[in-house]
Biotite code that builds the C-alpha atoms (Angstrom):
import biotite.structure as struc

atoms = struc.array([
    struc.Atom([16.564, 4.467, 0.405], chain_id="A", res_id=1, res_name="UNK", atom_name="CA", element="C"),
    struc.Atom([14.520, 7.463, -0.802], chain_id="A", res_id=2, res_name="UNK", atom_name="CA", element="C"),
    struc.Atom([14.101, 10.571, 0.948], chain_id="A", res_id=3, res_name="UNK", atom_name="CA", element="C"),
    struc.Atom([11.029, 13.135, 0.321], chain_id="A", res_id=4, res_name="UNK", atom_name="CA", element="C"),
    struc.Atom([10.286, 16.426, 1.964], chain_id="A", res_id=5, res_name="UNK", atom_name="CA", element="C"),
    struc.Atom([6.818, 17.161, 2.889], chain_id="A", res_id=6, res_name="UNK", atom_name="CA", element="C"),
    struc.Atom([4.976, 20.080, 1.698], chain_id="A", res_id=7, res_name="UNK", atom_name="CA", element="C"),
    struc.Atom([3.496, 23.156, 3.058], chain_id="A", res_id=8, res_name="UNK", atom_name="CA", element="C"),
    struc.Atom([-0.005, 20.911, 2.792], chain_id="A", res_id=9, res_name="UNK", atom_name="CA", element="C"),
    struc.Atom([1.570, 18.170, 4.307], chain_id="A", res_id=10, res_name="UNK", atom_name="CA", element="C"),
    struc.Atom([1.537, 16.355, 1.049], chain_id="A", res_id=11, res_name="UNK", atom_name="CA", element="C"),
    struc.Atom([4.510, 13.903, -0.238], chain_id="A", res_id=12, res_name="UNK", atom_name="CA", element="C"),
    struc.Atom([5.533, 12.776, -3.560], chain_id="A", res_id=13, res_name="UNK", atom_name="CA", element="C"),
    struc.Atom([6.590, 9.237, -3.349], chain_id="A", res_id=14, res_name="UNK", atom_name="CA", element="C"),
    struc.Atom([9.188, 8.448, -5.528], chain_id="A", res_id=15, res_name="UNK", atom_name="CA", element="C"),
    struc.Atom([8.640, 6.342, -9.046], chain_id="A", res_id=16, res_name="UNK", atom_name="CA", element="C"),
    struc.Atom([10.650, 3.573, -8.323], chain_id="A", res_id=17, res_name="UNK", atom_name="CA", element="C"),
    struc.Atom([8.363, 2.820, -5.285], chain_id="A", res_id=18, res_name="UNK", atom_name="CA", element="C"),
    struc.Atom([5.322, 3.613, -7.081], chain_id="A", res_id=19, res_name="UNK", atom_name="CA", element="C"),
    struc.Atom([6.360, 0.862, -9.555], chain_id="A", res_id=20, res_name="UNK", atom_name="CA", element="C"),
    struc.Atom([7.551, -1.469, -7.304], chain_id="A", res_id=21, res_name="UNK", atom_name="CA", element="C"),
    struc.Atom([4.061, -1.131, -5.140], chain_id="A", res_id=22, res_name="UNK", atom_name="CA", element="C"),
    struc.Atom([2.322, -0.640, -8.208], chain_id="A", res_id=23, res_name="UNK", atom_name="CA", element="C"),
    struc.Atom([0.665, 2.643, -6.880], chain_id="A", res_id=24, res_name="UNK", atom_name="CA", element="C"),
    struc.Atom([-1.058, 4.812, -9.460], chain_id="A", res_id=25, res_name="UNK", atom_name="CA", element="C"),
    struc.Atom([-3.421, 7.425, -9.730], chain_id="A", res_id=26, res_name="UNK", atom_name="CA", element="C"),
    struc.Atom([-6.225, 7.126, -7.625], chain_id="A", res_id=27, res_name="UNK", atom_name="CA", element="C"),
    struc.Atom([-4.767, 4.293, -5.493], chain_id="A", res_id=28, res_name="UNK", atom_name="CA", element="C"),
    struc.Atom([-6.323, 4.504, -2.117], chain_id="A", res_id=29, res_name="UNK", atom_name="CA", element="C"),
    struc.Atom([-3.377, 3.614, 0.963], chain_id="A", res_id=30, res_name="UNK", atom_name="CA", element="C"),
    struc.Atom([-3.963, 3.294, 4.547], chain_id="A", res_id=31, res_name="UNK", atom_name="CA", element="C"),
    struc.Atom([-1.874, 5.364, 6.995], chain_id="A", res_id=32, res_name="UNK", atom_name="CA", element="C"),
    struc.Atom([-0.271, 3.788, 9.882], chain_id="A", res_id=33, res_name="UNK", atom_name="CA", element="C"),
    struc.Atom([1.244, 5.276, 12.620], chain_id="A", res_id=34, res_name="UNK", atom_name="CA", element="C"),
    struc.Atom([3.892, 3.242, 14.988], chain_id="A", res_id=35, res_name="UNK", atom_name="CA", element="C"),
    struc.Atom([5.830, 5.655, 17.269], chain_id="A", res_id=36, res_name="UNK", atom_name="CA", element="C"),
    struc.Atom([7.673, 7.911, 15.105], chain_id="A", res_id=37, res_name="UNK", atom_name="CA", element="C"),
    struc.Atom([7.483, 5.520, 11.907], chain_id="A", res_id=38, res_name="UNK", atom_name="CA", element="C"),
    struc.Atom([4.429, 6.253, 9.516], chain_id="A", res_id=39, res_name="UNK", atom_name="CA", element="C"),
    struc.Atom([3.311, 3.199, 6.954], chain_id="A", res_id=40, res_name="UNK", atom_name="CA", element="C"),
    struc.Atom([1.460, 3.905, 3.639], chain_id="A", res_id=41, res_name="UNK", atom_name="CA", element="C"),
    struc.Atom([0.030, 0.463, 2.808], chain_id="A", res_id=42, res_name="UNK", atom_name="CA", element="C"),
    struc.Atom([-2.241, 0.180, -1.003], chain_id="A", res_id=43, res_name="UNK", atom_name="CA", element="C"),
    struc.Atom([-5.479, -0.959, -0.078], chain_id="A", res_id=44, res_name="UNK", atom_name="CA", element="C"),
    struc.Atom([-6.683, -3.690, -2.660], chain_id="A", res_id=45, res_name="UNK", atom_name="CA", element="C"),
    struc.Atom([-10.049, -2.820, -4.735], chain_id="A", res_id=46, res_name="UNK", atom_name="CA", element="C"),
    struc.Atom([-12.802, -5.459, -3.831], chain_id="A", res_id=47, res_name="UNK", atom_name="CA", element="C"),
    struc.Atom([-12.737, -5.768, -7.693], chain_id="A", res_id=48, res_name="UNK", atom_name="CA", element="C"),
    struc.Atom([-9.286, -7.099, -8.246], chain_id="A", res_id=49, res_name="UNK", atom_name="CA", element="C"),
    struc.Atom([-9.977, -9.750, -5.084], chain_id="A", res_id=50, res_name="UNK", atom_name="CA", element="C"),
    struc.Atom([-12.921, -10.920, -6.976], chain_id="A", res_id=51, res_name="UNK", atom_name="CA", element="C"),
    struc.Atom([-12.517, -14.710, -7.451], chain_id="A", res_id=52, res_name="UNK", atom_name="CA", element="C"),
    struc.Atom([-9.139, -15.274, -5.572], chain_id="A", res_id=53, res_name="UNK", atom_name="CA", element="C"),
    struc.Atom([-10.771, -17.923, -3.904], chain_id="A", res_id=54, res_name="UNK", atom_name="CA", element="C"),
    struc.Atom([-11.624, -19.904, -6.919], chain_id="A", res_id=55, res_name="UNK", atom_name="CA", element="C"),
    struc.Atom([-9.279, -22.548, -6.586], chain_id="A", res_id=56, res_name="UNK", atom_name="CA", element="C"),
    struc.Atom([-9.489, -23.102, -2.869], chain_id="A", res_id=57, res_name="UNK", atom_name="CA", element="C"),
    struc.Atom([-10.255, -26.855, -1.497], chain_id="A", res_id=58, res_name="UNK", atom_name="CA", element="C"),
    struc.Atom([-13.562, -26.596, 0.043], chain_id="A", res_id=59, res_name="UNK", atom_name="CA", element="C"),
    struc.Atom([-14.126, -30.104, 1.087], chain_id="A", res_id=60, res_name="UNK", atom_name="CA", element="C"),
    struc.Atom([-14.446, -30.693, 4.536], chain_id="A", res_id=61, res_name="UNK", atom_name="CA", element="C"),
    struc.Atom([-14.263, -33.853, 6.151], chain_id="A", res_id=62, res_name="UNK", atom_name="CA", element="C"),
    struc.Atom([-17.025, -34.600, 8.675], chain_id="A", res_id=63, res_name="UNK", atom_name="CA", element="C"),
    struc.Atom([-16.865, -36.631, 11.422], chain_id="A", res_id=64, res_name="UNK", atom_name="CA", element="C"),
    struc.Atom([-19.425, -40.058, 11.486], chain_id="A", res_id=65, res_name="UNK", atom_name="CA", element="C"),
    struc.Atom([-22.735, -38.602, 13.162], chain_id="A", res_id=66, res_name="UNK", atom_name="CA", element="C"),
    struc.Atom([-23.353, -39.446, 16.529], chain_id="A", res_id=67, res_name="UNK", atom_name="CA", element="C"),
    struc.Atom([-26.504, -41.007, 16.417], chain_id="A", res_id=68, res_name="UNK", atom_name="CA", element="C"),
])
């Protein structure tokens, strides 16, 4: 577990081994979550990098026999 102190701006320097591990760089937008006392920093995917995660996705549905 890593520990940080936060700044006189409020700002926090999270430590490299995280960084790698969450693959945070630069620029890297996070959301903030607050629960209680507990705060979550969570990277927030660009809609670039989701682009085609779908691709291989079954998209065949089976339809019921029509009525009439």
């Amino acid at each position: 577990m890593s520990k940080v102190v936060i700044s006189p701006k409020f700002q926090v320097v999270i430590p490299k081994e995280i960084r790698e591990k969450t693959g945070i760089k630069v620029g890297t937008y996070l959301e903030v979550i607050s629960y209680g006392n507990r705060i979550e920093l969570i990277p927030i995917e660009p809609i670039k990098k989701l682009k085609g995660f779908l691709n291989d996705m079954d998209t065949k549905i089976e339809r019921e026999k029509d009525r009439i």
